[in-house]
N, C-alpha and C positions, 0 to 999 in steps of 0.2 A: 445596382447589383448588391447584395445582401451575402456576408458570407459567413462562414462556419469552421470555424478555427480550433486547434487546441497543441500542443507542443508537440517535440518530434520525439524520436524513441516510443513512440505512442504504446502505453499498454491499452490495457482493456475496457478499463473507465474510460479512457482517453478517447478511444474510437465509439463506446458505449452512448456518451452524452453525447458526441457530435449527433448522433442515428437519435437522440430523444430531442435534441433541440432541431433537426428540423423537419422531426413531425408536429413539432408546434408551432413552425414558422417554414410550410413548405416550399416558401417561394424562395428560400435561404438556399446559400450551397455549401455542402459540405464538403471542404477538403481535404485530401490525406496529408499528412506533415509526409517529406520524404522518405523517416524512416520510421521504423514503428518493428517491435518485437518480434521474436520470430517466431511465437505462436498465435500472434496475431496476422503477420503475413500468412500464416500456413491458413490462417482460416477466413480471410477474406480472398487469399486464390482462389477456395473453394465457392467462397457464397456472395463476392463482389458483383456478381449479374443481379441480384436480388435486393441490393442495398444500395442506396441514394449517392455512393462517396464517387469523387472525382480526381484525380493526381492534377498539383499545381501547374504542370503542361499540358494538361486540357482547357484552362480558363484561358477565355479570351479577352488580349491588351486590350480591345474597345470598348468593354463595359467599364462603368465610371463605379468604385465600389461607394456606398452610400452608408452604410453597419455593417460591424462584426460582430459576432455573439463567440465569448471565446469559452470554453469549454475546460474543466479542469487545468486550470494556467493559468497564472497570472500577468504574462507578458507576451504580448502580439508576435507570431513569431516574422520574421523575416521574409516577405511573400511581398514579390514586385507587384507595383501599382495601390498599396496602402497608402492612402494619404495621413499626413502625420498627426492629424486630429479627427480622427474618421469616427464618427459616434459608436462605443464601444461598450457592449453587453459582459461583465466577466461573472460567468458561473461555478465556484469552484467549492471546493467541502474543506481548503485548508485554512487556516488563518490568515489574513490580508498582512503581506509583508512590506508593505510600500504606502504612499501616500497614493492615493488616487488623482490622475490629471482632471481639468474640468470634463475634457468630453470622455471620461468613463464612469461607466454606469457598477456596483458593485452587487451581487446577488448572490455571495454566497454565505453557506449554512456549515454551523458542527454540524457532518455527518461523516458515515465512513466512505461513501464514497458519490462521486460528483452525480453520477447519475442517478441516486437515488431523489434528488434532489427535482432533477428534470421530470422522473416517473411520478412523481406527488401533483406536480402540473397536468399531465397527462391522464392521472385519475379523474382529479376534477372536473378537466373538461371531456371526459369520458370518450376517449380517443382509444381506438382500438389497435392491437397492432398483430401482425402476423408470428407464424411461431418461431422462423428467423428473427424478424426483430428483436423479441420478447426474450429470447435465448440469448442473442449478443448481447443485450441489457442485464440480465441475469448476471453472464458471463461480469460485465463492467462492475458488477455489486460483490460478486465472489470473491473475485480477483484482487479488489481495494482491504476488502474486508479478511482476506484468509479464509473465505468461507466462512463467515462469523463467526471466527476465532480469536480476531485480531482486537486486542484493548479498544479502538477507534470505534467498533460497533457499536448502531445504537439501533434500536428500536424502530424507527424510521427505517434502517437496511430491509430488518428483517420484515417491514409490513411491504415493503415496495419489489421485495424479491419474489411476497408471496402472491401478491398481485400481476408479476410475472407470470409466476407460475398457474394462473387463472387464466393469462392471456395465452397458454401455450409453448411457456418456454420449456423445451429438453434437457434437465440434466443430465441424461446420459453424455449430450454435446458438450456440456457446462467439465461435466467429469471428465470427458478426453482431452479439453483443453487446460487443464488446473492439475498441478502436482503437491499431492498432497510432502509434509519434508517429515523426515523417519530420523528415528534415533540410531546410535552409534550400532546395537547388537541389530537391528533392522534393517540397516545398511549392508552390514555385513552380509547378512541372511540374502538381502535382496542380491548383491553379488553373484554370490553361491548357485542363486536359483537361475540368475541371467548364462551362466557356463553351464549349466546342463539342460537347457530348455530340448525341449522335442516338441517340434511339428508335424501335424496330422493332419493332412488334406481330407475333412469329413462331406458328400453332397455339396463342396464349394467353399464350405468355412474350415478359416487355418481357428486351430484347436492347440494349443498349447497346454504338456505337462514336464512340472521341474520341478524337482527334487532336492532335498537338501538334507544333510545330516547333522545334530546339533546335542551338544553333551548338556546341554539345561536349558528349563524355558525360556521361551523368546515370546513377550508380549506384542502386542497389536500383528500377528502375522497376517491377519485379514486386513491391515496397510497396508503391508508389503505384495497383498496379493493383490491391490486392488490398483497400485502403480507397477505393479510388476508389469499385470494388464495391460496399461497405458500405452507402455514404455513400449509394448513389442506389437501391440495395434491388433489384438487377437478377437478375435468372435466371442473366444472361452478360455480359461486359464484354470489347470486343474495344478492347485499348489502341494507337494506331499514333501511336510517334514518328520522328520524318523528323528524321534524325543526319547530317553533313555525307556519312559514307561510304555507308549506309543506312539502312532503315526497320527499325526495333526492332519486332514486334509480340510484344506480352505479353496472353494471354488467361486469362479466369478464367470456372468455371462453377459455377453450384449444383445443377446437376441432372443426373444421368446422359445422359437424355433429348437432350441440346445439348453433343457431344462435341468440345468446343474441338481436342480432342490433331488430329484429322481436318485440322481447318479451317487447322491449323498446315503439318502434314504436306502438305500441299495447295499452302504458300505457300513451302515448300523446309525446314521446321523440324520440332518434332518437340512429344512431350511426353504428355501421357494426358488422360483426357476430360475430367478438372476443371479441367487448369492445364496449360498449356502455352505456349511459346515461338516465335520464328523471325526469324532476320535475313533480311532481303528488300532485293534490290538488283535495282537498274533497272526499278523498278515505281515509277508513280506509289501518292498517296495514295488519289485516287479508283476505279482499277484496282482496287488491294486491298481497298476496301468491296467496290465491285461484286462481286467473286470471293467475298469472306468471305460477302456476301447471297444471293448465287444458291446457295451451297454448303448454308448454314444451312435457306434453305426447302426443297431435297432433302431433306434429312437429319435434320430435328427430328420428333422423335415430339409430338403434341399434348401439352400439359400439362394437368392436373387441373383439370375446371371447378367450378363452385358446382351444378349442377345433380346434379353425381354424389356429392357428400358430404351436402348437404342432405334436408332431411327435406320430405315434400311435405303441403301441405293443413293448414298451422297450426293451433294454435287461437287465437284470437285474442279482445279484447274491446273492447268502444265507449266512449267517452271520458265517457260522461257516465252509464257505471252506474253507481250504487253499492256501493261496497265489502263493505258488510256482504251485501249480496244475491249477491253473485261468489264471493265467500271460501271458502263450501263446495264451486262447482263447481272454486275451481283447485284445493284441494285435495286434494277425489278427485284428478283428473287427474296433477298432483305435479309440473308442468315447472315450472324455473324464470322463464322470464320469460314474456312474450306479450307480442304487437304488438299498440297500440292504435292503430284506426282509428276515423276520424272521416271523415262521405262515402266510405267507402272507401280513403282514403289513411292509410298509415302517420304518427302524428302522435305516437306516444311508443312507450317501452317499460316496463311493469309487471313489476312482480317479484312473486313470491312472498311474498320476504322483507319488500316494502315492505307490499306488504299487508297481511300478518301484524302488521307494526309499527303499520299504523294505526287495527288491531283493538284492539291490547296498550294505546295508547294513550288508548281510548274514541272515535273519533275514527267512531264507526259510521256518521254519517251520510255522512261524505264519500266526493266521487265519484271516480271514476279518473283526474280529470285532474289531483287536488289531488296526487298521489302520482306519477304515471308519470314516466319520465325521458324529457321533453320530447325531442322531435329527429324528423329524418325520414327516419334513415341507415335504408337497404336496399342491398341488391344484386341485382344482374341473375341470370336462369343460366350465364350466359356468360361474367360474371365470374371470376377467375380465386384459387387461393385466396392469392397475395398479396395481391390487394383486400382481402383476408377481413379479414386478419391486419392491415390498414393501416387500416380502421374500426374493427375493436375496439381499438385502441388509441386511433385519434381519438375514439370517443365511451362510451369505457370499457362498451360494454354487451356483455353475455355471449353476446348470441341476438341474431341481426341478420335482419329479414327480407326475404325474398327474391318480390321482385316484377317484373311485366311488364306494359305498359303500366298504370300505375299500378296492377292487379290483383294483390292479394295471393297467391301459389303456396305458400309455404313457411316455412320458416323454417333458418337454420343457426346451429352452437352451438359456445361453446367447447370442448366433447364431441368433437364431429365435428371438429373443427380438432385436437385432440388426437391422436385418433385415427389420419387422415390422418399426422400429425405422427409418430407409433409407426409408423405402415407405412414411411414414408418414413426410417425412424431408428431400425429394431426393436434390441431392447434385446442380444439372442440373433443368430447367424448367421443370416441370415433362409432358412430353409427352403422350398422350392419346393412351393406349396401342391399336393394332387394336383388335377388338370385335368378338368370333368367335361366331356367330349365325344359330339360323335351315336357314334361308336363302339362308346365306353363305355358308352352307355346302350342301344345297341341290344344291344349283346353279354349287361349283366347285365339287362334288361328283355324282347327282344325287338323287333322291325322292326316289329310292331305298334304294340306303345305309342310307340317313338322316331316313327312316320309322326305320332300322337296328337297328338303334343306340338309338334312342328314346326307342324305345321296352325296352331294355336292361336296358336302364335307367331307366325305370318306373317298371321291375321286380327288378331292384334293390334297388329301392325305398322301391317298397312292403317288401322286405326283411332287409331294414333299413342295405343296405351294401353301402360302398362305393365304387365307380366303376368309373376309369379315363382308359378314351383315350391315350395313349403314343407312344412315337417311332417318326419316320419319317414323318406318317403322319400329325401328328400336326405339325411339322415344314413346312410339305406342304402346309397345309390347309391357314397356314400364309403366305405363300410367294403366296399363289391362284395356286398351279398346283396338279393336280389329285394323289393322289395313294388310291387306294383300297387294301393296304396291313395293315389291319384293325387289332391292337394289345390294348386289353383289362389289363386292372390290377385294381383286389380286393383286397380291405382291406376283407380279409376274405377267405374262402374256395372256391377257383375257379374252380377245379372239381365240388364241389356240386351244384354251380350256373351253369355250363354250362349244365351238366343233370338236372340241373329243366328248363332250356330254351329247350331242347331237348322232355321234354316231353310236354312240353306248344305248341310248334310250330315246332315239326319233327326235321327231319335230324338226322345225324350221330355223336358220339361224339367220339372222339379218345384221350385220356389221357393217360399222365406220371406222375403217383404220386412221385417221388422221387423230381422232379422239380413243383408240384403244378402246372402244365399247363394242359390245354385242345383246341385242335380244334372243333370247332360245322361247319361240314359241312351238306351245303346248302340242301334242296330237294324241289320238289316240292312241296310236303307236306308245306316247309316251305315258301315257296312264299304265296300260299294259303291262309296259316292261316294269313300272313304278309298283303293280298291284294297287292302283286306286281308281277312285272315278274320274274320267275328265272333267264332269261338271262341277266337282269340289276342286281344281286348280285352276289358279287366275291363267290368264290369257296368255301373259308371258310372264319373264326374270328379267333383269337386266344383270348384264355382266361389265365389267371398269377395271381396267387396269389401275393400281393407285396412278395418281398426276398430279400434279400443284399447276397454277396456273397464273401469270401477271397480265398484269393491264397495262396498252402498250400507250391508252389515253385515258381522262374520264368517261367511261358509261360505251365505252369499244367494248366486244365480245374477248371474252380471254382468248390469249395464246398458251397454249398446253404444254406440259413435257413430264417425262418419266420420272414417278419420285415411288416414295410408301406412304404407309397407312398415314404416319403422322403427320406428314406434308398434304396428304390427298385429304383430311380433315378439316386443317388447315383454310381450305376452300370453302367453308360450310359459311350461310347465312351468319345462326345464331348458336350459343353453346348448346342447347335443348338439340341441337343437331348433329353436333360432332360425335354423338357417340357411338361407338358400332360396338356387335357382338361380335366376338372369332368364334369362328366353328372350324376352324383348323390351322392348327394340330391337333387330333385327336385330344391330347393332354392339354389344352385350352379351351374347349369347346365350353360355348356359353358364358364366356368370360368377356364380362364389359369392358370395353377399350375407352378412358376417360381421360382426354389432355388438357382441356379445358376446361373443366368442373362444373360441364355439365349436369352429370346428377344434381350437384348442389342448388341450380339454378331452377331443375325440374322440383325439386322438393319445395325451394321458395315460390317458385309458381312467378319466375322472372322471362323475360323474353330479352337477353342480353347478347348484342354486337359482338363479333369476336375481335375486330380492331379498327380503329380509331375513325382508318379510309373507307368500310364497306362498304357506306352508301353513297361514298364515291366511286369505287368502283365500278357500283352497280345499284343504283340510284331506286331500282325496282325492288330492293330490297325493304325501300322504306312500307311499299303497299303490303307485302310480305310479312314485316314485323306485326302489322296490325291484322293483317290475317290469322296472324297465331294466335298473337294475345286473344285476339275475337274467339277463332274455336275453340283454345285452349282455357278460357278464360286466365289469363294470367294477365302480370301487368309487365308493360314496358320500363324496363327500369331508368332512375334517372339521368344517368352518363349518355345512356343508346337513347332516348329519350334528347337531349343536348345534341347528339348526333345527327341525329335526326333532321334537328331545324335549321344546324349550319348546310345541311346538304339538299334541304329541298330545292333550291333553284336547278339544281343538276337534274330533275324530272322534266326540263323542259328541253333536256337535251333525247332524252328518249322514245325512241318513236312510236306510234301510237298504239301500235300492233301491241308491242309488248307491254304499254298501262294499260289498254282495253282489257288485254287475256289477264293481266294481274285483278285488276276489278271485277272480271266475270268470275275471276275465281273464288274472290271474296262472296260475292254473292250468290253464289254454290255453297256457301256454307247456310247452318239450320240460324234462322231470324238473322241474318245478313246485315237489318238495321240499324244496329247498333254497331259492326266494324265501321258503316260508312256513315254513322254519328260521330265516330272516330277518326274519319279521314277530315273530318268538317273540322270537327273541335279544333286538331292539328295542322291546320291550313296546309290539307295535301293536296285535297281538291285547287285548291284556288292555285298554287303551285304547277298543278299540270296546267290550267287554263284560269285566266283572271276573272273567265265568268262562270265558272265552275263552282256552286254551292252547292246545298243541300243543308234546306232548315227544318227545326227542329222538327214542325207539322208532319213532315213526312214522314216519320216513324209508322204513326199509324196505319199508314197506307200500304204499306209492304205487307203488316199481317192482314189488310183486307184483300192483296194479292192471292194470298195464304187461302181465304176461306171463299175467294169467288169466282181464281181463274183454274181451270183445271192445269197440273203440275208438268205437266213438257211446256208449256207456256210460262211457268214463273220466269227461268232467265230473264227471255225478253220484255218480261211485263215490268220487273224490279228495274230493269233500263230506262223506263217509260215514266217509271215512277221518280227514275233519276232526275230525269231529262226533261220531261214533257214542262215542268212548272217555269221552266225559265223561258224568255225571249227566242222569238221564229229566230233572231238572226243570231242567239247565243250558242243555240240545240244544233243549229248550222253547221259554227263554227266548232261546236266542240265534237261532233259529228265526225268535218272531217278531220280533225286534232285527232283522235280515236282511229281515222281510217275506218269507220261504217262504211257499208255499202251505202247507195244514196236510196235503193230501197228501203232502207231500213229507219235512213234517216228522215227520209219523208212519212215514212209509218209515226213516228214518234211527232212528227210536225205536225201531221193529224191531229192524232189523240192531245195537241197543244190546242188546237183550233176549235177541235171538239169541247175543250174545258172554255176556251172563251166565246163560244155559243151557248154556253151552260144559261144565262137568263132565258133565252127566244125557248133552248128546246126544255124549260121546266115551267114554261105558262100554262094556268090547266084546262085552258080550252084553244091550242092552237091550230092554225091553218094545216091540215096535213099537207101538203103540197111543198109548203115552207118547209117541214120537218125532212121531207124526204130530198129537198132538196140537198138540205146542207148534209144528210148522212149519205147519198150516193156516191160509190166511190170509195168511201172511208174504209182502210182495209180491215178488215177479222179484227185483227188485235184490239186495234184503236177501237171499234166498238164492244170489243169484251172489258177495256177499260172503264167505261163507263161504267161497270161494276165497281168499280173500285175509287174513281174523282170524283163523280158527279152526284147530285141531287137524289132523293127520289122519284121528285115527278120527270127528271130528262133519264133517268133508267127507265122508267116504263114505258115512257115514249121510245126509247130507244130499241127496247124489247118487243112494242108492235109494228117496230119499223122489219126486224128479224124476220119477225116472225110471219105480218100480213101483209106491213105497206111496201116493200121491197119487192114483194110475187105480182103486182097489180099492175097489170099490162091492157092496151085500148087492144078491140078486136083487131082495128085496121092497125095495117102497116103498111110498108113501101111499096110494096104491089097494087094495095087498094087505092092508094093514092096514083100509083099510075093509070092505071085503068079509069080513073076518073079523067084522065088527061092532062095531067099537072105534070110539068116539067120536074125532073128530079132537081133539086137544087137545096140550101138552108132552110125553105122553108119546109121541107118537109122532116123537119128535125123540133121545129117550132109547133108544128100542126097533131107531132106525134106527140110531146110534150105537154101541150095542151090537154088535147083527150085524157092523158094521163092523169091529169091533176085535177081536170073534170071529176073523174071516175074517186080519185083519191077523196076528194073535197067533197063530195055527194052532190054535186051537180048533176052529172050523169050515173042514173040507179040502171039502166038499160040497155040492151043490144038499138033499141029502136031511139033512146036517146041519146048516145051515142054516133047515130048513123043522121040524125037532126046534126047535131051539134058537128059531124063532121063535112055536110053539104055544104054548112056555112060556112065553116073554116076555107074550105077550098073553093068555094067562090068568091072569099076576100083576098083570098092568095093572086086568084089569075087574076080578080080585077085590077089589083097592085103591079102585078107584071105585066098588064098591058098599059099601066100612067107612066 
């Protein structure tokens, strides 16, 4: 075990270099010394889900440690199970104080601070990092350095900060956590302005203005306004000092949304929407509120509430279950924490991990209250996400949840705060997502389905439900190609919504309550009441209550239960699929729902896993993946790709029914070839059955499907083309592997037979009799294949077998032969056969040679039946 050390009191460097040393060494761990700053605490509350760090009572006594890498420190701190000569990494930016032992290694540089040191490694080896990381690194360079103010700076700071700031890292975060220090009259001033602050709930943001009065100037007040800020955690800070000649106003903002530059420009000044200025004369103090307040409520776009990042419909647990009985339900499920309620009110929060710890411990009898972290921090929806961010730090809990009159609605998470956090801070130039609009959907759908979909939306409305678009088609709708395979999901009762759409506007409804789904198929009825054609609406909708679902084994059908949108996505194959549109609430309508950065993946043209187990789960996803990638032309990326190949044995657990339909499905898509050149490459075929290939030749053969069998036949012809080239007792076996009819499989055993006759029926002068022999029988198919395997000279054989030799019948039959007086029996199967092949072969050109050739026949018959 490899670990990652650096002293306790930890600032920012401190924790900064731990997060660069083990992105250079991931297989390292990084652990938190036990105390560390408290604006470091305050911000790894926040964003410890996102970062690599561990607390030294998470390591386990059984790993043997083997190196440290210690990080801004010169001395190993105190952490049980270090052996006293353990080969030792020390990276640090101060001057070496000590003599070095033999097993330590020394790596450090004049610099201002230790992690500028690790990020110059990280350049080189062009190691990329997220905008959290990049930010905490920032943060560990600022903080050493004074914000490259401090004497210690060097050049090196300033090239590794700015390389940050390429990778994505936030100042505005680097800003909330770093205090700038103020002079003696700036002090003073900042005082002054902290005793008269006034709060202004504007659309969700607190808005601060204060005031101060001052008998001579006071330099840098745009310091004082811009920790004033800090200090009170505001959206916006409008600073107004009244100076003997005029009014100073210095404003500061955190949000695009609350364009201070305006509010400036307004009062005679000037400046841009975050920061701006203006000297103002002959205006009172109260005036200029007034003006700054009337101006801001025009002008402020709402801020982000709790109700639009949260997840709705928790799952929750009661205070007085016990543990050992819960353990398996949270861990299907796999969220980190849960609100526990008692009567109904939030009265702790349970973790995962605590849980787990009180299993590890034997501790099975105890109940959820002996474990949960006690508290009764929630939040409203309408709370705003500084609230968010101001409880997880007060009550260090990861998942806070979100109630209304004391009724539990939801839950939100340090995920969702993160997340929010990357939209608001994206790492990259933030790219203007494409826009789906009624337009847009009328244009690639049609004014039938976009009349559809509105409908539904505006009954959903009326009903105060939410209701998102999901599946494939929004991934269509984004790339502009058609599907009208139209799948609905409620936050709420989706049976009850689709029979009230059923009684508003006809049609049929067809429900499974066990799964909360319903279809609403079409009628005329419902054209009608719609004002459109039936023949322009698909057949039906489906309707889905949101659900998440676990698996109770590998490759078992899920078990269901009631969640929301972001759990019910959660469920999705690949990220290209998670995304839905809302079309209600009104005020959302058309608005991409993206948890998993799908778009981002639809832009790279990725077909990427959403976690780790899918295709354990559900093993049929692996045929799935390559379905995509195939229509979509994209590529499988390389992690789901790795995935992939650890899980292929798990396709032998699934039964046939459901690889058959996954492959038929692939093979319904346009030149189908090339996905199952892709199942071959990937050894998915040999996976489901060992004798299961498909080489390279047969490419060709699929587009000669293409141009020779007519198109309701390709399905089962591309089968044939699967199947047919391997071994009678392979196409068997993988036959019934698949569950074929044995119709079907014998048709395909045919067209195998037929290719190994391929010499007899492509000689160019052969016996017809031989030819019709081996083709009687053979069904349709297997001889429309012969377009497509075989020769030219055994197709045209085959084609006047079609066409003449197959019509070609002796006059007599088993009547004629009785009346001759022959006992019915085998030979007269033999005697009609004969004639037959006579006539085939031009033996017999005549009724009269015919009636020669059949006197003989039947008096070699009776003389044979009377020896």
């Amino acid at each position: 075990m490899k670990l990652i050390l650096t002293h306790n009191n930890a600032d920012f460097d401190a924790v900064a270099s731990m997060l660069a040393a083990h992105k250079l060494t991931p297989d390292a761990v990084a652990v938190l010394p036990p105390r560390q700053l408290q604006s470091v605490t305050h911000f790894l509350t926040l964003y410890h889900s996102a970062l690599p760090f561990i607390q030294i009572d998470e390591m386990s006594a059984r790993n043997t440690i083997e190196h440290v890498t210690l990080t801004d420190a010169q001395t190993v701190p105190d952490v049980y199970g270090i052996p006293d000569e353990v080969p030792t990494l020390i990276i640090e930016h101060h001057e070496l104080e000590r003599k070095l032992r033999p097993h330590e290694t020394w790596a450090g540089e004049d610099t201002g601070a230790a992690t500028t040191l690790l990020v110059e490694q990280m350049q080189q080896r062009h190691i990329t990092l997220t905008a959290l990381e990049a930010t905490l690194m920032m943060l560990g360079i600022y903080a050493d350095t004074g914000m490259m103010t401090y004497g210690n700076t060097t050049s090196r700071d300033i090239s590794a900060a700015a390389w940050l700031l390429d990778q994505g890292a936030s100042l505005d975060t680097v800003r909330k956590f770093m205090m700038t220090p103020l002079g003696d009259d700036q002090q003073r001033l900042l005082e002054r302005l902290l005793a008269t602050q006034e709060h202004y709930q504007i659309v969700g943001y607190d808005i601060v203005i204060s005031t101060a009065t001052a008998d001579k100037m006071i330099s840098e007040i745009n310091a004082v306004a811009t920790q004033l800020r800090d200090m009170l955690d505001a959206a916006a800070l409008f600073v107004l000092v009244e100076l003997p000649s005029h009014t100073q106003l210095v404003a500061r903002s955190r949000h695009d949304n609350i364009d201070v530059g305006q509010v400036a420009q307004l009062l005679g000044g000037g400046g841009h929407t975050r920061a701006a200025a203006a000297a103002i004369y002959n205006k009172s103090l109260a005036d200029i509120k007034q003006t700054i307040r009337e101006n801001l409520l025009e002008t402020v776009a709402p801020a982000k509430r709790i109700r639009e990042i949260m997840s709705q419909g928790a799952q929750s647990v009661q205070v007085d279950e016990a543990i050992s009985s819960l353990l398996p339900r949270l861990r299907r499920i796999g969220h980190e924490g849960y609100p526990v309620l008692a009567d109904g009110n939030v009265v702790g929060l349970l973790t995962l991990r605590d849980a787990n710890r009180a299993i590890e411990h034997e501790l099975a009898d105890v109940r959820v209250h002996d474990v949960m972290q006690a508290g009764n921090y929630s939040l409203r929806p309408d709370d705003s996400v500084s609230d968010l961010e101001q409880i997880m730090v007060k009550s260090g809990w990861g998942q806070i949840p979100v109630v209304d009159d004391s009724k539990l609605l939801g839950i939100v998470t340090r995920t969702d705060l993160i997340q929010y956090w990357a939209q608001t801070h994206p790492q990259m130039p933030k790219v203007v997502q494409p826009i789906v609009s009624a337009d847009g959907v009328q244009q690639i759908l049609g004014i039938s389905i976009l009349k559809v979909i509105e409908t539904i939306g505006s009954q959903a409305q009326q009903q105060k439900l939410r209701v998102y678009i999901v599946g494939g088609i929004v991934r269509d709708l984004l790339l502009k190609r058609a599907n009208i395979d139209i799948d609905f999901v409620i936050e709420g009762d989706a049976i009850q919504f689709a029979e009230h759409m059923q009684l508003a506007f006809g049609g049929e409804i067809y429900s499974y309550r066990p799964f909360g789904t319903a279809k609403w198929h079409f009628s005329q009825d419902t054209a009608d009441a719609l004002g459109v054609s039936l023949s322009d609406l698909p057949h039906h909708v489906d309707f889905a209550s949101a659900r998440n679902e676990y698996y109770v084994h590998p490759t078992a059908l899920p078990t269901v239960y009631s969640a929301n949108i972001k759990l019910d996505l959660t469920r999705r194959d690949f990220t290209i699929n998670t995304l839905a549109l809302q079309i209600s609430p009104a005020s959302q309508m058309w608005q991409i729902v993206d948890y998993f950065s799908g778009m981002d993946d639809l832009e790279k043209k990725l077909i990427r896993v959403l976690h780790s187990l899918s295709f354990v789960d559900d093993p049929t996803r692996i045929l799935r993946a390559v379905r995509f990638a195939h229509r979509l032309q994209f590529t499988i990326e390389p992690r789901t790709r790795e995935l992939i190949d650890i899980a292929l044995p798990m396709l032998r657990r699934i039964t046939g029914e459901r690889v058959r339909n996954e492959i038929s499905l692939l093979l319904a898509e346009k030149s189908p070839e090339y996905g199952i050149r892709q199942l071959q490459r990937m050894g998915i075929l040999k996976a489901i059955h060992t004798g299961f290939e498909a080489p390279e030749h047969l490419i060709g053969l699929y587009k000669r499907v293409r141009e020779y069998i007519a198109e309701p036949l390709w399905h089962d012809a591309y089968w044939h083309v699967l199947l047919s080239h391997l071994a009678e007792d392979q196409i068997r076996a993988i036959g019934e592997r698949l569950l074929f009819g044995q119709p079907f499989i014998e048709g395909v055993v045919a067209t195998h037979r037929l290719c190994y006759h391929m010499p007899q029926l492509s000689e160019p002068s052969p016996k017809v009799s031989e030819i019709v022999a081996l083709l009687d029988g053979v069904p349709e198919l297997s001889l429309e294949m012969a377009n497509v395997l075989m020769s030219e000279p055994a197709i045209e054989h085959i084609k006047q077998y079609r066409q003449t030799w197959q019509h070609i019948k002796p006059i007599a039959n088993g009547n004629t032969l009785k009346s001759l007086g022959l006992e019915p029996g085998p030979q007269y199967r033999e005697i009609l056969s004969a004639l037959r092949n006579a006539w085939l072969d031009g033996d017999v050109t005549d009724d009269a040679e015919e009636q020669v050739l059949l006197e003989k026949l039947v008096k070699e018959a009776q003389r044979h039946g009377t020896e």
